[in-house]
Backbone as ProteinMPNN parsed JSONL, in Angstrom:
{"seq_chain_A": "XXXXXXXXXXXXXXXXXXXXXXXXXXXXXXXXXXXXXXXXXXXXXXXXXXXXXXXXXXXXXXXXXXXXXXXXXXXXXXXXXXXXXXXXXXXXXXXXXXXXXX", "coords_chain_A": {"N_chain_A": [[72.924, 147.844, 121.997], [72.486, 144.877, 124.164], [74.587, 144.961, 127.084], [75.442, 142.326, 127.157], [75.78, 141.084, 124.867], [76.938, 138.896, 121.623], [80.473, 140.094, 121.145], [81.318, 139.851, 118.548], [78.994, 140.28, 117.472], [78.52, 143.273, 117.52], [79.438, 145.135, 115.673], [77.387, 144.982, 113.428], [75.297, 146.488, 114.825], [75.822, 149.0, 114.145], [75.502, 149.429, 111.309], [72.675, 149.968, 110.613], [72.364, 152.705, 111.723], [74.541, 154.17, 109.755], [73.564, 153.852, 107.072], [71.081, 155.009, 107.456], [70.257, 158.298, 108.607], [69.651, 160.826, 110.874], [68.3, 164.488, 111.682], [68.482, 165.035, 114.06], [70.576, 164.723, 116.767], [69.245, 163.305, 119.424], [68.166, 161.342, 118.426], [68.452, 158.355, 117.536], [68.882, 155.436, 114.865], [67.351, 152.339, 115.298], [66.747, 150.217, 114.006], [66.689, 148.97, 110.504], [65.156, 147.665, 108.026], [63.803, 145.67, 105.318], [60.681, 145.837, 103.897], [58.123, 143.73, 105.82], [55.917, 143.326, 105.401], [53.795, 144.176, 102.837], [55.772, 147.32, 100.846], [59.0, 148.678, 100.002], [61.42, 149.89, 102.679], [61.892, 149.372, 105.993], [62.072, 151.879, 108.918], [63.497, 152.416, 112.256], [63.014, 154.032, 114.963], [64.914, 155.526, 117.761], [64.344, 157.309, 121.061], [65.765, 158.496, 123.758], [64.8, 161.135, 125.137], [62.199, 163.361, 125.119], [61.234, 164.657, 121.805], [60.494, 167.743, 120.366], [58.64, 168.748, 117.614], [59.446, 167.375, 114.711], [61.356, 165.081, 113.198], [63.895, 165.256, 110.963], [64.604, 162.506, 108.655], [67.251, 160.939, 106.2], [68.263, 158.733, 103.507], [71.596, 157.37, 103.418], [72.141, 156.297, 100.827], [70.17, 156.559, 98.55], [67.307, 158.321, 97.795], [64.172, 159.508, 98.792], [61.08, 159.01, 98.259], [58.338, 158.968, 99.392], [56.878, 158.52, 102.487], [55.459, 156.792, 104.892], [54.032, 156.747, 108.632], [54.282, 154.27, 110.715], [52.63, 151.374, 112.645], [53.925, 148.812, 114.578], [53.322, 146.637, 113.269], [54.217, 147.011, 111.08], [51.493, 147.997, 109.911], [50.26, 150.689, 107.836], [49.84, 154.39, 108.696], [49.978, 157.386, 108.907], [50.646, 159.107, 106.149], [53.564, 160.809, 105.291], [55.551, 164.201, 105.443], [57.622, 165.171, 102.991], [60.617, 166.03, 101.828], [62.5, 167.186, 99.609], [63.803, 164.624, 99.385], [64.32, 163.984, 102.218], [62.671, 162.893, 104.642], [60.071, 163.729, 107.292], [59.541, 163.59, 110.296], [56.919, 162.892, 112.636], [58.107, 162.83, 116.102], [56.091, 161.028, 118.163], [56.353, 160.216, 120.715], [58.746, 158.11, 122.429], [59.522, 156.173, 120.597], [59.415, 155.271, 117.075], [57.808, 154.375, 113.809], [58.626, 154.007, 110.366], [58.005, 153.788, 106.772], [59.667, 154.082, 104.503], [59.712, 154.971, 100.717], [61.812, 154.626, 98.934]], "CA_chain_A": [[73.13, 146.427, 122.213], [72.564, 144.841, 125.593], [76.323, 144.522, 128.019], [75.922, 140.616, 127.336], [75.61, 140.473, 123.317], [77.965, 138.954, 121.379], [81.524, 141.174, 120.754], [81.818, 139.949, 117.399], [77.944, 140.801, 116.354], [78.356, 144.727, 118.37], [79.665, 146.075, 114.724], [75.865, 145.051, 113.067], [74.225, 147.236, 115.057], [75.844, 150.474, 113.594], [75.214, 149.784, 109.692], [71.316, 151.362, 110.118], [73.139, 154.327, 111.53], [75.246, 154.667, 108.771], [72.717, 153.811, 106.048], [69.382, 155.757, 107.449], [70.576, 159.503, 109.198], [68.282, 161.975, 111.752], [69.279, 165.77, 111.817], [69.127, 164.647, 115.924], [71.228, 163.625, 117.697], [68.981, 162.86, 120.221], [67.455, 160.507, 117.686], [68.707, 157.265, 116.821], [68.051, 154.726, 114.109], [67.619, 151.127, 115.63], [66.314, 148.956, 112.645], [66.596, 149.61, 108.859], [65.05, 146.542, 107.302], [62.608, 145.252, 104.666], [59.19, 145.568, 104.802], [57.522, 142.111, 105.426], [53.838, 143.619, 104.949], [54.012, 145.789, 101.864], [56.941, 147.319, 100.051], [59.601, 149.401, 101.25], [61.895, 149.802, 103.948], [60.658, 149.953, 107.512], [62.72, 152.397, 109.786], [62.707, 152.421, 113.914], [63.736, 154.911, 115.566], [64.733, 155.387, 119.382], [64.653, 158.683, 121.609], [65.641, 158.747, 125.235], [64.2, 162.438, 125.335], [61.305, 164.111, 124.247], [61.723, 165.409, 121.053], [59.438, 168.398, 120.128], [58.272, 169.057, 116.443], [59.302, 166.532, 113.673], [62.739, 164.477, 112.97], [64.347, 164.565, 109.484], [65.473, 161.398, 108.046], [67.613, 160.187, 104.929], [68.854, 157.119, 102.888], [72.835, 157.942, 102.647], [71.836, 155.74, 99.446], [68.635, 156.898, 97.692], [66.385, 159.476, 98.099], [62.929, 159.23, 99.898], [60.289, 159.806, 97.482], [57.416, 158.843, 99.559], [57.171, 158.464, 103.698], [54.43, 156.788, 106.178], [54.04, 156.585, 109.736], [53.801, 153.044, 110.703], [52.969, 150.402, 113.544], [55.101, 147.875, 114.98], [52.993, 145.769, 112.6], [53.807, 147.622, 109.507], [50.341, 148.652, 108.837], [50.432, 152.595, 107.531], [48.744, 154.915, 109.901], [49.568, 158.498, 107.871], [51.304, 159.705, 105.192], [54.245, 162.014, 105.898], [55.644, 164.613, 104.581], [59.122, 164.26, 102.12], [60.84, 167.2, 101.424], [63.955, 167.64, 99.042], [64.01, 163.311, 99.755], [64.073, 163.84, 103.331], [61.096, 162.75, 105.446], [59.888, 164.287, 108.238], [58.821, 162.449, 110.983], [56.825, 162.937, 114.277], [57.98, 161.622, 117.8], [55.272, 161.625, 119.547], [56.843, 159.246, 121.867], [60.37, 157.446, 122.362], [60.015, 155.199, 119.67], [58.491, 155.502, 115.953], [58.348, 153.069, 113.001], [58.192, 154.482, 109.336], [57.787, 152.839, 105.85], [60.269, 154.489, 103.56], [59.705, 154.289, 99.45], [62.977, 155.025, 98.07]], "C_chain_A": [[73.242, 146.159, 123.709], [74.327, 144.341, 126.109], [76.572, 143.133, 127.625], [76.264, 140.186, 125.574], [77.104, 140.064, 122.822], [78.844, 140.31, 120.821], [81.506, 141.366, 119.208], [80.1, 140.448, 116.087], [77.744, 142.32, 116.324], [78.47, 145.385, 116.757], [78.081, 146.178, 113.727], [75.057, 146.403, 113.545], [74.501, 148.992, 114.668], [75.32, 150.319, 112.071], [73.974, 150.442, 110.03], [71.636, 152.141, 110.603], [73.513, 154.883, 110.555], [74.58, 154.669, 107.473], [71.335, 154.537, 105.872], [70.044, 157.162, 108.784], [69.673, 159.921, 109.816], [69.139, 163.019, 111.481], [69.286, 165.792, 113.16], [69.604, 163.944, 116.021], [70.867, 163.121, 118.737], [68.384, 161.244, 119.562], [68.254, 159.326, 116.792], [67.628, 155.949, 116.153], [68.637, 153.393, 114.474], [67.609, 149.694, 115.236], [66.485, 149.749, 110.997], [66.548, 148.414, 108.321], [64.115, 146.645, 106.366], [61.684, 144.963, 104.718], [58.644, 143.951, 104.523], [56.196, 142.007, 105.155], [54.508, 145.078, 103.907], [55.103, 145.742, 101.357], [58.107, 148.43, 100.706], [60.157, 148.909, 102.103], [61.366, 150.665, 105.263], [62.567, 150.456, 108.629], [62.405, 152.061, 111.406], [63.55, 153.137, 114.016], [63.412, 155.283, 117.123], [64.879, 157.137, 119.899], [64.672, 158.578, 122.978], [64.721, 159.634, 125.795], [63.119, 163.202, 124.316], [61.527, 164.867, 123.075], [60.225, 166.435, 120.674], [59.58, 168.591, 118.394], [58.465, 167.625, 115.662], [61.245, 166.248, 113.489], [62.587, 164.504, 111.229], [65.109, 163.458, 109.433], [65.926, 160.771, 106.791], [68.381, 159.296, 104.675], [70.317, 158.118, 102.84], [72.825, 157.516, 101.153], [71.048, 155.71, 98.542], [68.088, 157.914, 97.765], [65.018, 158.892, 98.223], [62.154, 159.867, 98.964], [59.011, 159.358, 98.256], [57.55, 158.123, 101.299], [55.942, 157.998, 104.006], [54.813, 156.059, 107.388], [53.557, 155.102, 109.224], [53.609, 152.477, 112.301], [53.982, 149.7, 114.096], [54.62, 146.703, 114.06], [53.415, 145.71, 110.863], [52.629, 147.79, 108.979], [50.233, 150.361, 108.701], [49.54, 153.363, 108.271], [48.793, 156.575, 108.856], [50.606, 158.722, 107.4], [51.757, 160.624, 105.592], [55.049, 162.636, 105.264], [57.337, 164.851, 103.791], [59.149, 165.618, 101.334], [62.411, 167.246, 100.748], [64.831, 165.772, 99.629], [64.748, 163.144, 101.062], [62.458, 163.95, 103.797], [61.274, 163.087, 106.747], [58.762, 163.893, 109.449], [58.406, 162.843, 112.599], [57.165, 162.036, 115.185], [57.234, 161.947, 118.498], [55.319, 160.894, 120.866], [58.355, 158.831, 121.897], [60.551, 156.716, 121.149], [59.132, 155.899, 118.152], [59.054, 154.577, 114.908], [57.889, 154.011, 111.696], [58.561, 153.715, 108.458], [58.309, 154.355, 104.987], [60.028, 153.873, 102.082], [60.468, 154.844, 99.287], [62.55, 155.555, 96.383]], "O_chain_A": [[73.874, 146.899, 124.463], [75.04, 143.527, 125.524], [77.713, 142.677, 127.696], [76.865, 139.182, 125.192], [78.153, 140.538, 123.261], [78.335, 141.285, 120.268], [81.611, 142.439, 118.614], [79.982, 140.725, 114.894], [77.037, 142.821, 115.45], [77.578, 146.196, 116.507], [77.674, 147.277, 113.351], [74.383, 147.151, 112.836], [73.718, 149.929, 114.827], [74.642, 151.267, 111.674], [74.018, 151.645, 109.775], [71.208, 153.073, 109.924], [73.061, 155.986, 110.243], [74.998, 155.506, 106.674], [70.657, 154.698, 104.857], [70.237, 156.725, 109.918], [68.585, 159.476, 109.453], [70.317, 162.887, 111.148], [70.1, 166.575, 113.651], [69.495, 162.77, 115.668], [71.7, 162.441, 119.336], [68.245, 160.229, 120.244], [68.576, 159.431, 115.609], [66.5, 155.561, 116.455], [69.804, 153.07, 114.248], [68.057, 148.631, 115.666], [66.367, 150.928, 110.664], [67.616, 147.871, 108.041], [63.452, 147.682, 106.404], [61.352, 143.983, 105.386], [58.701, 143.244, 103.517], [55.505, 141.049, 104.811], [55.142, 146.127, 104.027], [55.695, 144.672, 101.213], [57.975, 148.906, 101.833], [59.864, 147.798, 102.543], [60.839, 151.748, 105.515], [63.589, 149.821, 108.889], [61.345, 151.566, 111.79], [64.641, 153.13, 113.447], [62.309, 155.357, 117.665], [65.416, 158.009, 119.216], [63.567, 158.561, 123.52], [63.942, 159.301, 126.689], [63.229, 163.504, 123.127], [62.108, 165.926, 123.312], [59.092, 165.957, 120.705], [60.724, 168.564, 117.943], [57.674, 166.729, 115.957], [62.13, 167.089, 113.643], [61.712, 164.06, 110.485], [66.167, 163.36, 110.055], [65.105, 160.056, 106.217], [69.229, 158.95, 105.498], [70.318, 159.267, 102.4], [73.386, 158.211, 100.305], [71.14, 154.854, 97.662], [68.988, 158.751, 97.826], [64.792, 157.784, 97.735], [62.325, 161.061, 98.718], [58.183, 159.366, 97.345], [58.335, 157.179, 101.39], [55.048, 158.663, 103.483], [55.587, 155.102, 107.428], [52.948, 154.713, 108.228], [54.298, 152.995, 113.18], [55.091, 150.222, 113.986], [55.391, 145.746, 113.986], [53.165, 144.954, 109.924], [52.489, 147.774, 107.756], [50.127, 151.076, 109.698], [48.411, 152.912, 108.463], [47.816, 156.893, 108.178], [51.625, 158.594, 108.079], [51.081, 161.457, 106.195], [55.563, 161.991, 104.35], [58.236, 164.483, 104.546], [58.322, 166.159, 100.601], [63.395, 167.339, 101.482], [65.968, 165.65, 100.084], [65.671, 162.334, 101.145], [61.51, 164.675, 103.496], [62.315, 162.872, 107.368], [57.531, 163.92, 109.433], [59.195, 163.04, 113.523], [56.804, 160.861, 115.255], [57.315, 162.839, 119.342], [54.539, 160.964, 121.816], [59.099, 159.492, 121.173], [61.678, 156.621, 120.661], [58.367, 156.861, 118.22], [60.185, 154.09, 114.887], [56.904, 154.734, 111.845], [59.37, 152.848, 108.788], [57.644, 155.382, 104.851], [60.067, 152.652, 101.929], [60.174, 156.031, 99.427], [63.437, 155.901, 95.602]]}, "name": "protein", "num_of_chains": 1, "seq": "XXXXXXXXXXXXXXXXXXXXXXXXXXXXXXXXXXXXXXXXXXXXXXXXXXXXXXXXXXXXXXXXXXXXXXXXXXXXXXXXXXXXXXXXXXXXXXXXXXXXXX"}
């Protein structure tokens, strides 16, 4: 949250922490909403630092039966892979957007 936001909205921005997990900690989750193209929830996720290989991520509330890479548009770019209802997700940059099917 930027230094100026409101005090009383600062607690918002932890629930998609607490509702969508990484096994990094370099790797935080900055959105966890509803997809508005398609079905599903659309993840974002932030990384100061290069991460090498693939991020796991899970619902504390569901299980992940089906994962794709996405845009900033929500259109699906590739299918990824969902293991034991964790998905496994490349950073190939600071940011990444995925389309969770619960």
């Amino acid at each position: 949250a930027a230094p100026w936001a409101d005090p009383l909205r600062l607690p918002l921005g932890g629930l998609s922490d607490e509702a969508c997990i990484t096994d990094d900690e370099n790797v935080e989750v900055t959105a966890l909403k509803r997809a508005l193209r398609g079905e599903g929830l659309i993840v974002r996720l932030y990384s100061p630092v290069t991460i090498p290989g693939k991020v796991a991520i899970s619902l504390r509330c569901g299980r992940i039966e089906r994962a794709t890479a996405c845009d900033a548009r929500e259109r699906d770019l590739e299918e990824l892979e969902v293991i034991e209802g964790r998905a496994l997700v490349p950073m190939r940059g600071n940011i990444a957007s995925v389309r969770l099917l619960p």
